[in-house]
C-alpha positions, 0 to 999 in steps of 0.5 A: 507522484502521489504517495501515502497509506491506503485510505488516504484518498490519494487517488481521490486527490489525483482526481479533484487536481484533474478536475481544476486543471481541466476545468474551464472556470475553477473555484476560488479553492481550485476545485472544478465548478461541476458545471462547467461543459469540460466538468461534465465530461469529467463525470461521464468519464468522456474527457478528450484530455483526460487518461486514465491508466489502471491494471485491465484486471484488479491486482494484474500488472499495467501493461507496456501496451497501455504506457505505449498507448499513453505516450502516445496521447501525451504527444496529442494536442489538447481538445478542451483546454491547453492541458491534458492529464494522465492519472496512473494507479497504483503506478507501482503495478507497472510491470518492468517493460512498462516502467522503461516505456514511460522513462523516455516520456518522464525524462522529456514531458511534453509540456502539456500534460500532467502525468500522475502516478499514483502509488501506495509503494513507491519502493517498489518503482524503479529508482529511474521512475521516482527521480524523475518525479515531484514528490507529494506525500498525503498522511494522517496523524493517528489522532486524526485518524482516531477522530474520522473513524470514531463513531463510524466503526467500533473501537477495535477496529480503529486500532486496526486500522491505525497498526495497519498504516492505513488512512481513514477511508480504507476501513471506512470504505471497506467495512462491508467487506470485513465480515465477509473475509472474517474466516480467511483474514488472520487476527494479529493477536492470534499471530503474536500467539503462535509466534510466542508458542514457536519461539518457547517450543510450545507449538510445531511450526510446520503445522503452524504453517498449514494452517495459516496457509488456510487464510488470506497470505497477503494478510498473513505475511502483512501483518507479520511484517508489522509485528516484526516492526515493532520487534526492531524498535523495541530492540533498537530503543534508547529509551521507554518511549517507542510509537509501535504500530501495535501498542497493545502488544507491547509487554508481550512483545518486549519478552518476545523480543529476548529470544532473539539479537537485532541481527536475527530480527533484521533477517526475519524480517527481510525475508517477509519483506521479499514474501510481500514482493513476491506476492504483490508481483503475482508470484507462482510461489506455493503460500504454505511453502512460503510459510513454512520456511517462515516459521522454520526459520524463526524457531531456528533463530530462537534456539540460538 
């Protein structure tokens, strides 16, 4: 199981560990030669021994049909080589009927195949998927981050990028679409200023969440989740020195952060986590419902 941020190339990766397996003669580093005759089917994306596994549709679920389909290639013999490779991405799109049709396979691999699951949210895989896997983990320091996106984006956007969590190749690679989704995207600083508006009674929060129902609610409730991140550190620090996801938010959240006890910050923030389920899982829920119990709820807990 492969994890990390989004825009860390881990699918990338998955991608070039296929290659050297299946390549007939690797380089001295382990990358395939790009000649070789199983290198070139790779690139036509024609390799006998090579399963690919994604959601038929972007942001729809794996199927069990599809885990049926690669159990079942799992137990073939291998055309090219002794090895064949699986690659399943975003592993956590699995839906529960395909999670428990991999198990079987998981708990006894055939001894030829590698099977990849790549996942961005491994949380949100069974505990029986992830146990039965070997971990690796692929991260970047902000620093590095800093240092991959300077020059390449302005300087505002690599503070995006790095409050969101995400590698250097998410905004990288979608900086064409950003001014696209301008209009629907919330700004975070704009969030932070209703939230400070509601929590002192200065703005009414069913009319805050008519209009954030107007954006993207996957951006919204993300970077609400983030926002309340960094509430708990700077409620739960020892000291003066807290790594906030959002660091030029820091004074205004500190005061932002006394209308509210630990305990209540926890609550806000398990209930965006479960608007995050529900919305990566295809939820019916209405967004300007959803988010209108959002911010009832955190003006409530305010006048306490």
């Amino acid at each position: 199981m492969i994890t990390g941020a989004k825009g860390m190339g881990l699918l990338n990766f998955a991608d070039n560990l296929a290659a050297s397996i299946l390549c007939e003669q690797p380089d001295e580093s382990g990358y395939g030669c790009q000649k070789c005759s199983a290198c070139l089917l790779l690139k036509a994306d024609t390799h006998p021994d090579l399963l690919p596994v994604f959601p038929e549709e972007e942001g729809k679920e794996i199927k069990v049909d599809q885990i049926r389909k690669l159990v079942s290639f799992s137990q073939l013999q291998s055309h090219y080589s002794q090895r064949k490779v699986i690659i399943v991405s975003p592993a956590e799109s699995m839906n529960n009927n395909a999670a428990n049709s991999l198990l079987k396979t998981l708990e006894e691999p055939p001894g030829s195949t590698l099977i990849i699951l790549v996942s961005h949210q491994p949380s949100f895989l069974p505990i029986t998927i992830r146990s039965r896997c070997q971990k690796i983990k692929i991260s970047a320091s902000p620093r590095h981050v800093t240092e991959w996106l300077r020059g390449k984006i302005e300087p505002d956007q690599i503070q995006t990028v790095l409050a969101a969590g995400c590698g250097p190749l998410f905004l990288e690679s979608n900086e064409a679409q950003i001014d696209e989704k301008t209009e629907q995207s919330p700004d975070r600083l704009a969030l932070l200023k209703d939230l400070e508006n509601m929590a002192f009674a200065y703005q009414d929060p069913v009319d805050t969440a008519e209009r954030w129902s107007q954006n993207e609610i996957n951006d919204t409730v993300f970077w609400l989740i983030k926002i309340c991140q960094d509430m708990v550190r700077i409620k739960s620090a020892a000291n003066s020195e807290i790594k906030l996801m959002n660091p030029d938010m820091s004074q205004r959240l500190s005061k932002l952060v006394e209308k509210y006890n630990l305990k209540e910050i926890f609550r806000i923030y398990d209930k965006l986590f479960e608007y995050h389920q529900l919305i990566s899982r295809n939820s019916n829920l209405k967004a300007a419902t959803m988010l209108e119990d959002f911010t009832i709820e955190w003006v409530t807990l305010s006048k306490k």
